[in-house]
Structures are given as C-alpha cells and as structure tokens.
ZAVEX-97713 format. One line per 3 residues: number of its first residue (from 1); their letters; for each residue y, x negated, z of C-alpha. Coordinates in steps of 0.1 Angstrom, whole numbers, plus 5000, padded with zeros to 4 digits. Layout:
N
NUM) a) Y X Z  ...;
This chain:
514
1) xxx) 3776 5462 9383  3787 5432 9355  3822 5420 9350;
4) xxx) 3829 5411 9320  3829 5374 9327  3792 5375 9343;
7) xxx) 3795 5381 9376  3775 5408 9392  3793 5425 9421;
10) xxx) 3764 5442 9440  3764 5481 9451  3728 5485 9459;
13) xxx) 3705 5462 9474  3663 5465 9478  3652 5449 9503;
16) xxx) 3615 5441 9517  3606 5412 9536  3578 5401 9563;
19) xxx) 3600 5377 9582  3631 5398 9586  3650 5378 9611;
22) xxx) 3663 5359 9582  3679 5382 9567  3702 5398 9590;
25) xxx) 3733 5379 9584  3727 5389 9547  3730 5422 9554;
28) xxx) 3757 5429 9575  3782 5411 9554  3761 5434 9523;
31) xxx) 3769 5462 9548  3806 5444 9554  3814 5447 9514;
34) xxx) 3800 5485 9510  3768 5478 9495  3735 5505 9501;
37) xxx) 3707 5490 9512  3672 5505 9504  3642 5490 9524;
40) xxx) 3605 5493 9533  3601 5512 9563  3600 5483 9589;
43) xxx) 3630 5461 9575  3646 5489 9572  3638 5502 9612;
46) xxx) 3648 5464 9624  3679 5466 9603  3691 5494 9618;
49) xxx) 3686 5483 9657  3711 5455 9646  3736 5482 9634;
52) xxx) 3732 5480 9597  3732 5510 9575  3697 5508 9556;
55) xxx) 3680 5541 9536  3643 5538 9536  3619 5536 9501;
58) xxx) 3602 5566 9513  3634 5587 9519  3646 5574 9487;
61) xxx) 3609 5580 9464  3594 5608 9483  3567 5592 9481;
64) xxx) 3550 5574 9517  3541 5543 9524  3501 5546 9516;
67) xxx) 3472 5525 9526  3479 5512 9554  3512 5497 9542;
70) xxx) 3492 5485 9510  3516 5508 9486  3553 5505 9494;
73) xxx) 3574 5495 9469  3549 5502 9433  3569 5534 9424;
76) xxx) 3588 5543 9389  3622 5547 9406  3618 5510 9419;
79) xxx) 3613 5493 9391  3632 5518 9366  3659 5505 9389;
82) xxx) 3658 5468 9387  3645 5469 9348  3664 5488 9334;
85) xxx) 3690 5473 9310  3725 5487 9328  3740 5480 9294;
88) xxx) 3717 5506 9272  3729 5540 9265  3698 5552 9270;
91) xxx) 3686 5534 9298  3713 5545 9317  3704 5581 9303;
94) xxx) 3668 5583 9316  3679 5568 9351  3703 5599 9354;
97) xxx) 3681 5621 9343  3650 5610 9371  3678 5604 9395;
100) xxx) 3667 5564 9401  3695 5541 9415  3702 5509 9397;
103) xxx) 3690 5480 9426  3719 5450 9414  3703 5424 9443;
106) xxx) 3668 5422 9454  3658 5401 9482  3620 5400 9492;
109) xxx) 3593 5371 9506  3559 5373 9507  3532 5379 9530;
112) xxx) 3518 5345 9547  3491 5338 9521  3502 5302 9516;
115) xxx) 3498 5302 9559  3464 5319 9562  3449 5294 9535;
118) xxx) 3464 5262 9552  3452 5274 9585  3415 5279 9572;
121) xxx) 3414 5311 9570  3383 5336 9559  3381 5354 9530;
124) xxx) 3386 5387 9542  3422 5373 9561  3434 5358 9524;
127) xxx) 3425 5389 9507  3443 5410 9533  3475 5385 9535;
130) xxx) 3480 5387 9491  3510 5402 9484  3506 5430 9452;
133) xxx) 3541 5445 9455  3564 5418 9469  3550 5400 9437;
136) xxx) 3558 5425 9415  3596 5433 9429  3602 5392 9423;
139) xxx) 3583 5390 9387  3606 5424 9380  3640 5411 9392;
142) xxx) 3637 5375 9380  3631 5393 9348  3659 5412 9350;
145) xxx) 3686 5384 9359  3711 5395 9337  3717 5425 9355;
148) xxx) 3696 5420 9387  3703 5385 9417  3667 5380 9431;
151) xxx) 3666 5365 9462  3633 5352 9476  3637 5321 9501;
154) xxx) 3658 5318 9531  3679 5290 9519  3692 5310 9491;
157) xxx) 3702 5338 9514  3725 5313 9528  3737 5303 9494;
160) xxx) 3738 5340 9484  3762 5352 9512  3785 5323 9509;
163) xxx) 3787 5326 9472  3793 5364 9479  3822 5361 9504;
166) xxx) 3840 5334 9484  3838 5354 9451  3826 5392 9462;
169) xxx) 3799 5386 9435  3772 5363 9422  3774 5344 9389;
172) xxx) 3753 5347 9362  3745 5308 9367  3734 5317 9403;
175) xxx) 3714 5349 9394  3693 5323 9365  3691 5300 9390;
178) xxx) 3677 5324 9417  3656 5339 9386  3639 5302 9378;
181) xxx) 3634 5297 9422  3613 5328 9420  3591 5326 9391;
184) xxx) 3584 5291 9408  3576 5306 9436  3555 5334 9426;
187) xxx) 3538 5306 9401  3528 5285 9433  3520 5318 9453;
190) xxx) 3494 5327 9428  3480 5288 9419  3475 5290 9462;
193) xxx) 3452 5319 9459  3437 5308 9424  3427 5278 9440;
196) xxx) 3412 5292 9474  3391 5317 9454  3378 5292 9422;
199) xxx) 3351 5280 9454  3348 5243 9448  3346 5250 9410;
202) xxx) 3384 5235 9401  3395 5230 9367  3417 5200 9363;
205) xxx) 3453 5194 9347  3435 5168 9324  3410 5135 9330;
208) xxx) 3423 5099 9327  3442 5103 9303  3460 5137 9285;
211) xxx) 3438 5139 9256  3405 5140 9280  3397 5176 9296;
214) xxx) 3380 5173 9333  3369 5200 9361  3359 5192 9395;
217) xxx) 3332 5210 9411  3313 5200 9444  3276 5185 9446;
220) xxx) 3248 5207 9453  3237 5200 9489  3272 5181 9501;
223) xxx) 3307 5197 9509  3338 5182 9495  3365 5168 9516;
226) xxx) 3389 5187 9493  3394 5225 9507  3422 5236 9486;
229) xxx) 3447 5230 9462  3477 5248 9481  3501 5237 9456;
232) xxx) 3504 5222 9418  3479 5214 9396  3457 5181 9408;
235) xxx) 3444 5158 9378  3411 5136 9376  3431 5105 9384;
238) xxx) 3443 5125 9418  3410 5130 9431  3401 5097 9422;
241) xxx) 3432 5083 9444  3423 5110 9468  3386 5097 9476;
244) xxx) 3398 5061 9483  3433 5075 9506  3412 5105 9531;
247) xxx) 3382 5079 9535  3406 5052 9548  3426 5074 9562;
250) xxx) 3401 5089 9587  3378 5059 9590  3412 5044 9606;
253) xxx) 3412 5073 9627  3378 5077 9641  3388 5037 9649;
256) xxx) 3413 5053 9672  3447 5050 9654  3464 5085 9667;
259) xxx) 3484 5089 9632  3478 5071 9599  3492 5073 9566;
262) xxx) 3472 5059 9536  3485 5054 9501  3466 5046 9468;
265) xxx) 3476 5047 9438  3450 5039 9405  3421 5037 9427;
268) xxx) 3438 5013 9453  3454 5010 9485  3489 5004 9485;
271) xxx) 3501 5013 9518  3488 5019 9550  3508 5026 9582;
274) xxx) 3494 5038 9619  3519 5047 9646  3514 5065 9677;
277) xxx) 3545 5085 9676  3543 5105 9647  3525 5108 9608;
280) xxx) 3563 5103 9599  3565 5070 9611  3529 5059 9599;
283) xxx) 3542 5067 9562  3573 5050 9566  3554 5022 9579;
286) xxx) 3532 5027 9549  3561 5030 9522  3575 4998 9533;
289) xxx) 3540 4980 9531  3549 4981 9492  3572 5005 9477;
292) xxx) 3572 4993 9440  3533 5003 9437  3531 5035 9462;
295) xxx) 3558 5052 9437  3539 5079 9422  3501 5078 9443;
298) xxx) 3493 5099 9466  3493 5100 9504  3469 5114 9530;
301) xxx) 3480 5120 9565  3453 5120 9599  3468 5155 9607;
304) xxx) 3493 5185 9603  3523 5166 9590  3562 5171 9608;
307) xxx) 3589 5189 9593  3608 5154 9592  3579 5141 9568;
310) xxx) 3597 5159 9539  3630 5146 9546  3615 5109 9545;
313) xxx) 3601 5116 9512  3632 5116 9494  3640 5094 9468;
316) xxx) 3601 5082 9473  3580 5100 9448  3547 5106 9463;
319) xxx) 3524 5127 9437  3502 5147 9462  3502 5149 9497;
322) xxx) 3470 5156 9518  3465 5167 9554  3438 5188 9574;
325) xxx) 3466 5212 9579  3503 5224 9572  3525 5249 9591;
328) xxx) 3541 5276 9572  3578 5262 9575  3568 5230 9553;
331) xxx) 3551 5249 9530  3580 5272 9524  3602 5239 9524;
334) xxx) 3579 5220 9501  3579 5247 9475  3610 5236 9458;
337) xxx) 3595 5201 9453  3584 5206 9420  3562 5177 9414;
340) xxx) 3550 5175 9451  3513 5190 9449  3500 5196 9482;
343) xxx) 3459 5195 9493  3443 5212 9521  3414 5188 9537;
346) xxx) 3382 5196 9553  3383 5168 9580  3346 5172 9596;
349) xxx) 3338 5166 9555  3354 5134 9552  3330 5107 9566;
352) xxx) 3297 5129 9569  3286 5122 9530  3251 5108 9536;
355) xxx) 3250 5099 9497  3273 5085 9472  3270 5094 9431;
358) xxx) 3279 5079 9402  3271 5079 9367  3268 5046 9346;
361) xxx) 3248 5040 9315  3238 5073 9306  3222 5077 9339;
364) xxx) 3229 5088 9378  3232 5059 9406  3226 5068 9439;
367) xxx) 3231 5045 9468  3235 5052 9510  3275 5055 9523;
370) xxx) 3289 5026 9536  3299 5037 9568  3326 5007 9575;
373) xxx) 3344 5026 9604  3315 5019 9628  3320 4985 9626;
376) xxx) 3351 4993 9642  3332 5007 9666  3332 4978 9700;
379) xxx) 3347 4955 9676  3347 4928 9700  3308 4929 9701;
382) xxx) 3301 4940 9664  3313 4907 9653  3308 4869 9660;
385) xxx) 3337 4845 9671  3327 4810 9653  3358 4790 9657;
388) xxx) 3365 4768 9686  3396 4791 9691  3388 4828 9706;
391) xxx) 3406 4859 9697  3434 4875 9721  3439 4913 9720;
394) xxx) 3467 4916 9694  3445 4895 9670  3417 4917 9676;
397) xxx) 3437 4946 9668  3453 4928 9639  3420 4919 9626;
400) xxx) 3407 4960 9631  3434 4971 9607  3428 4942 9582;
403) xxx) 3391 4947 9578  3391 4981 9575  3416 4981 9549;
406) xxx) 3399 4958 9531  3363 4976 9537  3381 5005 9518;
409) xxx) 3399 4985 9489  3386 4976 9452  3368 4944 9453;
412) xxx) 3379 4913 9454  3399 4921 9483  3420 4902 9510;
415) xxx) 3444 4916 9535  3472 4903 9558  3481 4922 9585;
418) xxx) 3496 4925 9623  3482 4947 9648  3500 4973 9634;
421) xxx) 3513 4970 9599  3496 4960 9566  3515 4929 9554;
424) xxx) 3500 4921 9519  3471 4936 9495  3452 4921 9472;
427) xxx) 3427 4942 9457  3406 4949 9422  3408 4908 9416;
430) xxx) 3377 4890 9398  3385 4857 9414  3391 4857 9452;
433) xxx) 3418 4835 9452  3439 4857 9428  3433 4885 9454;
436) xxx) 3446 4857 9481  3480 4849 9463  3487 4882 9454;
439) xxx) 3484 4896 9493  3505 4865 9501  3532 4872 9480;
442) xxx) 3537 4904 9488  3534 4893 9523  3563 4869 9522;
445) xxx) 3594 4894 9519  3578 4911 9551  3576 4884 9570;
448) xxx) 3604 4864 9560  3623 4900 9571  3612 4894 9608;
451) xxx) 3627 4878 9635  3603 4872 9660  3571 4853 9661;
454) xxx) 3542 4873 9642  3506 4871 9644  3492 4875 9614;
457) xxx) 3454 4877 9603  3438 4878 9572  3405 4898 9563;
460) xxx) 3380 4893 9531  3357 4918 9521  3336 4887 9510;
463) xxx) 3332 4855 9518  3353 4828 9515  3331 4802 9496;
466) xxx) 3360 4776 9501  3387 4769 9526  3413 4770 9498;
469) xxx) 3426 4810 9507  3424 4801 9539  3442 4774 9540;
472) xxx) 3470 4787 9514  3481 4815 9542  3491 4784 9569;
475) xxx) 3521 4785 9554  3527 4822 9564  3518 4809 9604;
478) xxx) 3484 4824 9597  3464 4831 9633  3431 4849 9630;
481) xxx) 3407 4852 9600  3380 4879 9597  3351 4877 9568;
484) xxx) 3313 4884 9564  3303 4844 9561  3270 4841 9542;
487) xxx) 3284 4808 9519  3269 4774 9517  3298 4763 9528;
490) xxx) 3308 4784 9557  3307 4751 9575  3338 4736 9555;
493) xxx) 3359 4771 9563  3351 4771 9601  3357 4730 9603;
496) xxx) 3394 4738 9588  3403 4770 9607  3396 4745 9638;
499) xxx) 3414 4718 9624  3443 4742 9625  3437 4762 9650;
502) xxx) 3432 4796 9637  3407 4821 9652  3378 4824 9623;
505) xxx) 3356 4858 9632  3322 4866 9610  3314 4900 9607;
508) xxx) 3280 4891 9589  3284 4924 9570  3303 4927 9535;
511) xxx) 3318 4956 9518  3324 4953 9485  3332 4983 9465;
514) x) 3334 4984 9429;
C-alpha cells in the first residue's frame, strides 16, 4: 500500500527463490512488521522450519505445482496481483471480484543458468536450468514499480531490509531503482542463453567502427577458442583483442607460468603479468605493466578467476574479461558491472589451430600456426648462447617471458622484461629502433620505481641489424638480450654485448606477426 508521498509500506510479499538461505533475514523482519508471505512450495517449507509464517502458491491458486516444478508461479491470481494498477477503480474491482491479493514486494532469483553455462554444461542441463516463471514474476514486478519493490539479488535484500526498518517502507526511488537492477538482470540472463544457443554463429554489437555491421561465426573444420558470450554484447574489435590476449595468455601457460594475465588493447599487448599465487596478482602485475593503454582492452586469465579479481578491477576499466571458467558467486557479483562483458573459453581450443586465415586482396591467405610456445619448450637447449658471457637462471627466465611476449606482439616488436614482470613494450613499429625507445621509455618509471638491483633483458622478434637498440638499453643496466640473428652484421651486435658484458642469446627462429 502507497502513501501519499511514495513510499510503499508492504502487506503482502511473493516470494520464490532457488537459493533460499539468503533470504531468511528478509523474512523474519517481513514476518516482524506483519507482512503475508506467499511462496512456492519449497521456499515456503524452508521458511517455515525457521519459524516464519509463509502460505503456499498452491494453497493460495488452487492450482498445483505441475511438471515437475516447471509450472509454479504462471497463474492469473499472480500476476493480476503484481499488475494490477492499486490506484484503478476498476482494477481494484476485478481483483475483488476473483479474490486475487495485491503482492506490494516481490523477491525472486533465478535458476543457475548463468552457472551451468560457465561450467560447460550440455544442452539438455541449460535447457533444464532456464527459468520461464522466475522471468516472468521479475519482468512483471519491475513493470509494476510504482505500486510493486522487486527484489532480485542478494545485495538488495540487505538494502531492502535496512531501508524497511529505518523507514517501515521502501521509496519510490528504491523500488525504480530495484526496477532498473532487474530488467538488467533478466537482460543479461537472457543475452547468457541467447548466446549459448546462437552455436558459434554470433552476431556482433558492430565491426571497426559503429557504422560497419559484423557477425562472427566459426570455420568449418576448426573450433573457436570462444565458448560463450556469458555477458554483454562483444564487438569485432573485441575478438580481434581477444585472439592476440587467450593466445599469449596460454602459450605463457603451457611454458609453465601457474597464473597469467594478458592485456591487449587494438590488436596489442599492453600488459602481461604471471604470478604463482593467484590470477589476481598476475593482473595487477599486468595493470601496472602500463595502465594508461590497458584502460579499456580486454583481459584473459589462465583459469577460473577469484572473487578478489573484481574488487581489483575498480577504477580500472577492463572491457571484457575471459577465462576457461567462472563460479556462480562472480557471476552474480559481475552482473552489476554494466560495461564488464564476460567470455567463456574453450581452453583445449586455444593453441590446437593447425591453420590460420585471413583475407587480403580480394582473396583468402592461408599459412601453418606459429607455434612460439614450444620454443619455450627446454629453452636452454632450443636456443644458442653467442656471447662470451652465459646466461644464469633469472636471465633465462627473464628472457622466457620476453620472447614470448614479443613472439605474440605486432611487429616490430621489442620487450624488456625481469623474470617475472614485463617492463616495457614496443610493438606495431615500422622502424625497430622506434619499437626500442618506446619499450624503454615506458620502462624507465618501472625501474626507476625499484630499489634493488634488477636484471633486465630485452627480446626482438627480429633481428637487430645494428647494435644501436642494443646499446641504447645500457643505460637501463641491461643484462641479457634474446633475438633470432640472421643479419650481416650479427658480428657487430655480439662484439658490443661482449664489450659490455651482456648475455646475447640467438634463437635462430623469428616471429613476426603482422
């Protein structure tokens, strides 16, 4: 019932939810204030073993649950008493006359849909875990905010109940507010299942560029990294950034790093962080590698990312966030991060492309992967040490990071790194000095941040054909340097890395990528 000012003191509540040890407290104190509470049979039957008065649906309809529990709530005196208008003559007319109570809150969640899909579920499970009615109670009641509070996450219980005992009612700002939560969340319930059912075949929000339409559909014969899109609407560009992130991302893991986090952002890395502790950590790590151009790309993480992930997000504004897996609780958390869009990947997909397709000139170019992560692979006997000086283990590490990043970054690329943090990037450069300065300036805040002695390496994804880069990062106490070699004048490059005794490595394999 309204007040005149707006606020809707509650007398009868509908309640159905799946996880219904959440909403216990609510009740009570609903119980506490005189309100009736209707319910489906089983929140009803738990309510009641924790000494709250509850009426069941079927009690209150005459009508059973059917189905198998498939038909609970879809009845005439449900939604006659959440739509109707409570200020309409003869609204309040035909609810007398088929004896239907007007419902003033309305708290339901949904079956696990969004958890079945993120744990790779079947078909069959998906189908069985979409929710027809709970949908249709929040649709109904967010429609209805004027005269109905719809309550559909666990947070806003909380918010709910203290708004209720400070008050004994709930504002009109509150119920809009609770209306706008759940046609969000009904909106990313149903893009979940849109997604997991459109079978590879994904339109797109747009291509490059807003005017440009684009779709996303697998190749015949190959199966796409990309399972689902769990939540918001993933562009053209996204995939793009996607491709370059997952393939670093777990080629850096199949190298043995236990957590890694991988930014790119318009085709190229940005940030990169590996930590054994936690995916957390590896994206802070990867954040910090260069803030100002992660803003906005997007991030894949090695596995199922923690609950803390989402508290270091804030204030950083990643655009798409992918993993092999999610639990429920971060889903549910994430849904109220309106420009987060979340991806489920297919890891064994990830590095087991045979091909690679393009299309340039009117025409199709095919070419083999490059399969960079198995140079990784015994690094120490993969490659050949030609400077007088030989590699220690933290240079060898420092160089395994640095080359793989710079196997998986636009050409011309260079890369200084430690043994377990990317430094400086310089990618998508036509002169290879250009990429050298711009890795070193973004290099120096880093290093000029640390206290101790650093080891630093730098990695090419060409040659150098002069000992100019090289000899440009001395000033950043440069220690190791890892490159294909193939120049004229690899002679000059090895004769100054001895001259200043840094550790020069040849990996006499290049990976450019254009």
């Amino acid at each position: 019932m309204l007040h005149n000012e707006g606020v809707l003191v509650p007398k009868k509540a509908l309640i159905s939810v799946t996880n219904k040890e959440l909403i216990k407290d609510l009740s009570i104190e609903l119980n506490r204030m005189g309100v009736e509470i209707y319910c489906t049979r089983g929140t009803a039957s738990y309510l009641k073993e924790h000494g709250v008065n509850a009426r069941s649906i079927e009690e209150y309809t005459g009508f059973p649950e059917i189905l198998d529990g498939r038909v609970k709530t879809l009845h005439p005196k449900i939604f006659g008493g959440i739509l109707a208008k409570k200020d309409q003559t003869e609204h309040l007319s035909q609810l007398k006359e088929h004896q239907i109570v007007q419902f003033d809150l309305v708290c339901v969640d949904l079956y696990p849909v969004l958890k079945v899909i993120g744990e790779g579920a079947d078909l069959k499970k998906v189908i069985e875990n979409t929710d027809i009615g709970g949908i249709s109670l929040i649709r109904a009641s967010a429609k209805a905010f004027n005269y109905v509070a719809v309550v559909v996450e666990p947070t806003d219980y909380v918010n709910v109940l203290n708004e209720l005992k400070k008050t004994g009612g709930i504002s009109y700002d509150t119920r809009k507010t609770l209306a706008a939560n759940a046609f969000r969340h009904s909106s990313n319930y149903d893009s979940a299942i849109y997604n997991y059912l459109s079978s590879g075949d994904m339109p797109l929000r747009y291509g490059e560029n807003p005017h440009q339409t684009a779709s996303y559909s697998a190749i015949a014969g190959q199966k796409s990294f990309i399972q689902k899109a769990i939540k918001g609407e993933i562009s053209y560009n996204n995939i793009l950034d996607l491709d370059g992130a997952v393939e670093l991302c777990f080629g850096l893991k199949h190298a043995g790093y236990k957590y890694v986090a991988v930014i790119v952002k318009h085709g190229s890395p940005c940030g990169i962080g590996v930590s054994s502790a936690s995916n957390t950590e590896a994206f802070l790590k990867a954040w910090d590698c260069d803030p100002l151009s992660s803003y906005g790309g997007v991030l894949a993480l090695s596995s199922e990312p923690e609950m803390d992930l989402l508290d270091a997000l804030k204030g950083k504004f990643v655009e798409v966030l992918a993993a092999p897996k999610y639990s429920t609780e971060l889903l549910t958390r994430a849904e109220d991060r309106k420009k987060l869009k979340i991806v489920q990947l297919n890891e064994t997909a990830v590095l087991n492309q045979n091909n690679l397709y393009r299309t340039a000139a009117g025409g199709m170019l095919k070419q083999d992967r490059d399969p960079w992560w198995q140079d990784l692979d015994g690094i120490k006997n993969n490659f050949k040490v030609v400077s007088k000086k030989t590699p220690n283990d933290d240079e060898y590490a420092a160089m395994k990071l640095a080359w793989a990043t710079a196997a998986a970054t636009k050409s011309n690329a260079v890369i200084l790194a430690t043994k377990d943090e990317i430094l400086g990037i310089g990618g998508g450069c036509v002169s290879r000095i250009d990429a050298t300065n711009m890795a070193l300036e973004k290099a120096k805040g880093r290093l000029a941040a640390k206290k101790d002695k650093t080891i630093v390496v730098m990695a090419s994804d060409g040659f150098f054909p002069f000992a100019d880069s090289i000899e440009s990062a001395l000033k950043l106490g440069l220690s190791a340097v890892i490159e294909p070699g193939g120049s004229i004048r690899d002679e000059d490059v090895i004769s100054s890395c001895d001259k200043n005794g840094v550790v020069l490595v040849f990996t006499g394999k290049r990976h450019f990528r254009h």
